[in-house]
N, C-alpha and C positions, 0 to 999 in steps of 0.2 A: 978511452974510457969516458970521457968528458963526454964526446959526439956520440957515444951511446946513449948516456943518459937524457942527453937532448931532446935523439929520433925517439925513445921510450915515452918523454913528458909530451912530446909534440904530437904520436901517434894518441897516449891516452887524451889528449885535449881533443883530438880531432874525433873520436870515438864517443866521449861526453857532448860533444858540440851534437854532433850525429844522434844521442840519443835523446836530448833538448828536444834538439829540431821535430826527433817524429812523437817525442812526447805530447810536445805542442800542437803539431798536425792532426795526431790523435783526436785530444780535446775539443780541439776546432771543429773536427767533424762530427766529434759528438754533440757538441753545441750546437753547430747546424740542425741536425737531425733532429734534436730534440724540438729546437725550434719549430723545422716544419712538420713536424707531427703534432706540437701546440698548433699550430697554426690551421692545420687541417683538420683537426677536432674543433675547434673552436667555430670554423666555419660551417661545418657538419659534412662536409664532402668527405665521403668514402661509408657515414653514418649510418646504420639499418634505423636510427630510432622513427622515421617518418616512412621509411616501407613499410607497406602493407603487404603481409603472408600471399602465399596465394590459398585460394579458397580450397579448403580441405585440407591442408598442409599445416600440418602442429605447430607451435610458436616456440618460437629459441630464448625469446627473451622470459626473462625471472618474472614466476606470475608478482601483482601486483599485492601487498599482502594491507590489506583496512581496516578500522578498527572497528567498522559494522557498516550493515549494507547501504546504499546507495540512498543519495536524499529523495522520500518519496515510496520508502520500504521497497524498493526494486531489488532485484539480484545481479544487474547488467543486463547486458544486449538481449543473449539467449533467455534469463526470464523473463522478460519483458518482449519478445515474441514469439514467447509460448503461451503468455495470459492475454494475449488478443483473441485466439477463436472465444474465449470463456466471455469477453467483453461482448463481443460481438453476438454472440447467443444470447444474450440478457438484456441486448440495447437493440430492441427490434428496429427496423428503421423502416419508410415508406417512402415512394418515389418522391414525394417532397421535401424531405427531413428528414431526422430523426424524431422519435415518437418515444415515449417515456413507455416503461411497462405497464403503468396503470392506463394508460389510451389504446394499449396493445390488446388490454386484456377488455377493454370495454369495445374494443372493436371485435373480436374475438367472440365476447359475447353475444352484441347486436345480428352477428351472422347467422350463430346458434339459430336466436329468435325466430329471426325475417326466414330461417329453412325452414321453420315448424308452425308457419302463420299459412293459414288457409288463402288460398289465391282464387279469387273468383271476381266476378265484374259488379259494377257498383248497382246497388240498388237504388228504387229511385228514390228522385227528393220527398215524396210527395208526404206531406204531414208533417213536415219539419219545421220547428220553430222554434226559436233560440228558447225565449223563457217561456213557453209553456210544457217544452221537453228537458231542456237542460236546468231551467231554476232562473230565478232574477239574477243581474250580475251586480253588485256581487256579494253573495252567502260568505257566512263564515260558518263553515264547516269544519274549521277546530276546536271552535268554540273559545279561542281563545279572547275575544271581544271585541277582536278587528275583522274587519270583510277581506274579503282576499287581495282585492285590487292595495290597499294598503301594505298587506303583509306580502305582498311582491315584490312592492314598490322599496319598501324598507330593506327589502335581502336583496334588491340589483342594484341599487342607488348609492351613491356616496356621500359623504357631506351632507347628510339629510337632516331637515330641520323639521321637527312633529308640533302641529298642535294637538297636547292630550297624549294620552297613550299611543294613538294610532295615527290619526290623519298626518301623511304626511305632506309639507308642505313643500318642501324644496329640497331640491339635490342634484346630484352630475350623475348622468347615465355614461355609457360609452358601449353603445346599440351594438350585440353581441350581432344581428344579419349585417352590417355597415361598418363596424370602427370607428364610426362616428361621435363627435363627442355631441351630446344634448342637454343644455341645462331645462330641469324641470321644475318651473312655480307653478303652483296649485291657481287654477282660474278658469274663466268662461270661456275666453279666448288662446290660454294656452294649455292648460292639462293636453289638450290633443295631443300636445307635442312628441309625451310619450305614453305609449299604449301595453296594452298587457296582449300577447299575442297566444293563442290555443294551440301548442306545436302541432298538436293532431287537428284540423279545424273543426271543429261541432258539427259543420253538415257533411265534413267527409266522413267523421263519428258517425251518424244517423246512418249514413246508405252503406258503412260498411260493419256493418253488424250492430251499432247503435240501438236501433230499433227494437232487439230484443231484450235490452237492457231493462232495467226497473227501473223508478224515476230517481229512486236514489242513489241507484250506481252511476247514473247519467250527470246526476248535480255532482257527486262526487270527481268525473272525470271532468268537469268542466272546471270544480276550484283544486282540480293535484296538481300541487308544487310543480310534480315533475313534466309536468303539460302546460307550465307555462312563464312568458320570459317577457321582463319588461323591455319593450324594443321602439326604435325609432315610428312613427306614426306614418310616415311617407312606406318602410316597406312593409306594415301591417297590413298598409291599405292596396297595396301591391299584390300580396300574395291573397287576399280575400280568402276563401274555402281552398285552396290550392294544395293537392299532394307534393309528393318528393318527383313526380313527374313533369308537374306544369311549373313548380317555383321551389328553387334553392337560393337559401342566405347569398347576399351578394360577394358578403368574407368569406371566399373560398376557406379557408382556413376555420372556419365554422362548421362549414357542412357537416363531416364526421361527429359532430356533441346532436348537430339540429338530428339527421337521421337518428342515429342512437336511440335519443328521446323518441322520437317517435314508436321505432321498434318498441321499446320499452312500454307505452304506453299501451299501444296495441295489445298487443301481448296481454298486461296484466288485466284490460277488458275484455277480453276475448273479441276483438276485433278483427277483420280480414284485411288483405289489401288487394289491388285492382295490380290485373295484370302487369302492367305500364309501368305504376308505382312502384312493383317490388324490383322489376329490372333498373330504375333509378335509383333505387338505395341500394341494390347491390353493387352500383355503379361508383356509388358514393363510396360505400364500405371497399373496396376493392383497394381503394388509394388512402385507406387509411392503418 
């Protein structure tokens, strides 16, 4: 009876030992496990978060949910390149650059012009004379009780210092044919420095339809604003009578305003242009 009860206490002991044992084994493994599964998240190996779908293949993971769009009023990727053709239509651009809408539409226009201006070859010089056709230089023809050469002087200049209402005496140019910067003091010796230049020149005026003009439409197109630029005195004296065939601004990046103006001028005197010339400002206009 004794020795029964023994082998009974000794099998239950050995049965509880045996269930310790794999209780513990258990755990162990779980603790393992859990381990390297912290541990492999942690690292990101096995992770989708840095794959990237493949293209056209719906996304698994939870959309992103914000509390309003994207810094910059975007929508994300897709609306932001869906609003590039709409950019791109608005933002004309030219082999050089980009070009604003207002240079787009003034290029735009100058083409108009230069298709609807009469093309024929230049008439000749003969009878042309600055001030007995065009006027002394220089009228004031706004009557505002400056001459023109003043009131050029005052709208291209900087830093300008006036004696009186009008004369001006000093200032900083920065010569829209050059880039160049020119300071300008009033004197014998330097006023040359900077000159008032006739975008159209007065004798190309005369042999291309000038001649028909009145003398006051003629003084008139010798003091418009729009015909004239205070400019460095070296490429005044360069381009002399010179069309868009024989002399363009040196600043490339000018040409497209110098044409224009010209077109423009043209144009509102009923002036022609010379074979030569109009294929040079179409040349111009082309790359603007």
């Amino acid at each position: 009876m004794t020795s029964r009860r023994r082998r009974t206490r000794s099998t239950r002991s050995s049965s509880t030992r045996r269930t310790v044992r794999n209780t513990v084994t258990s755990l162990t493994v779980a603790v393992v496990v859990a381990l390297a599964g912290y541990v492999l998240h942690a690292s990101g190996i096995g992770s989708d978060a840095d794959a990237a779908p493949d293209a056209g293949a719906p996304s698994t993971t939870a959309p992103t949910i914000s509390a309003g769009p994207p810094a910059g009023g975007g929508d994300g990727a897709e609306a932001s390149s869906a609003s590039r053709p709409t950019v791109e239509a608005t933002s004309p651009t030219s082999p050089t650059g980009s070009a604003s809408p207002t240079d787009a539409a003034a290029a735009a226009t100058a083409r108009r012009q230069l298709a609807a201006l009469p093309v024929k070859g230049k008439a000749p010089a003969t009878g042309y004379d600055r001030e007995a056709r065009f006027g002394t230089a220089w009228l004031d023809v706004d009557h505002n009780g400056c001459d023109t050469r003043n009131d050029v002087l005052a709208r291209d200049l900087t830093d300008i210092e006036r004696k009186g209402p009008c004369t001006v005496l000093r200032g900083t140019l920065v010569s829209p044919y050059t880039g160049d910067r020119v300071d300008f003091v009033r004197g014998n010796k330097t006023s040359t420095l900077v000159q008032i230049d006739h975008v159209v020149a007065l004798e190309n005026a005369w042999r291309t339809g000038g001649q028909q003009l009145s003398q006051e439409q003629r003084e008139a197109l010798a003091n418009d604003p729009t015909n004239l630029f205070a400019v460095d005195g070296h490429s005044n004296a360069q381009k002399r009578s010179g069309d868009a065939a024989t002399w363009l601004p040196a600043d490339t990046g000018f040409r497209c305003t110098y044409v224009e103006h010209q077109i423009t001028v043209k144009t509102a005197y009923r002036l022609w242009v010379a074979p030569a010339e109009h294929d040079a400002m179409a040349r111009v206009l082309s790359r603007c």
